[in-house]
N, C-alpha and C positions, 0 to 999 in steps of 0.2 A: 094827633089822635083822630083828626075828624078825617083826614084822607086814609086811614084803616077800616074806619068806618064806610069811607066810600069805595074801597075796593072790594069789600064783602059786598055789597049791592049793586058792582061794575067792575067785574074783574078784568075786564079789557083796558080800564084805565091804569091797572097798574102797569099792563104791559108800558102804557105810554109813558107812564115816570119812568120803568127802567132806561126805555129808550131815550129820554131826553138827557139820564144820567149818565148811562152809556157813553151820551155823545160828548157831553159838557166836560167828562170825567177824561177822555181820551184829549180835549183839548186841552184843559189844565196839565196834563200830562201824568193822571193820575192811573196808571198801569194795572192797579188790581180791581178797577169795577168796568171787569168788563160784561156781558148781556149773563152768562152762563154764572158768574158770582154771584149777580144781582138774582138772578132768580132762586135763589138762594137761600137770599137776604131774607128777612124777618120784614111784614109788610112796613113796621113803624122805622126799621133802618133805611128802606125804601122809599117813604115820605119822608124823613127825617135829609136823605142827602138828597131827593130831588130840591126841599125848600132852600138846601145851602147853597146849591148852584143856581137857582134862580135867585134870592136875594143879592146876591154876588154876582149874576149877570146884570141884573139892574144896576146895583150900585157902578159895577165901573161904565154902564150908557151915560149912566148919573154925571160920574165924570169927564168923561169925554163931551160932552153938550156943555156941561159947564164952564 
């Protein structure tokens, strides 16, 4: 909720969640969010999977270190 909030008052930041989604999404191999979907997307679908692929990036650094 709160990064809908912050794209109404920085709309250039969503551009940068799409694009980190974009990228993280094509690595997962996930084929249907690409730039043109996600601009799309509903801004709370757009924070909602930019936090899944960064929790999920971290968690496997997580592992890998460990």
């Amino acid at each position: 909720m709160l990064a809908q909030l912050k794209f109404m008052m920085k709309p250039e930041l969503r551009s940068e969640y799409e694009l980190y989604v974009s990228q993280h999404s094509a690595i997962a191999g996930y084929k249907t969010l690409v730039s043109s979907n996600l601009h799309q997307a509903s801004n709370l679908a757009v924070a909602n999977l930019y936090w899944y692929f960064k929790v999920r990036d971290e968690s496997e650094t997580e592992a890998i270190v460990a």
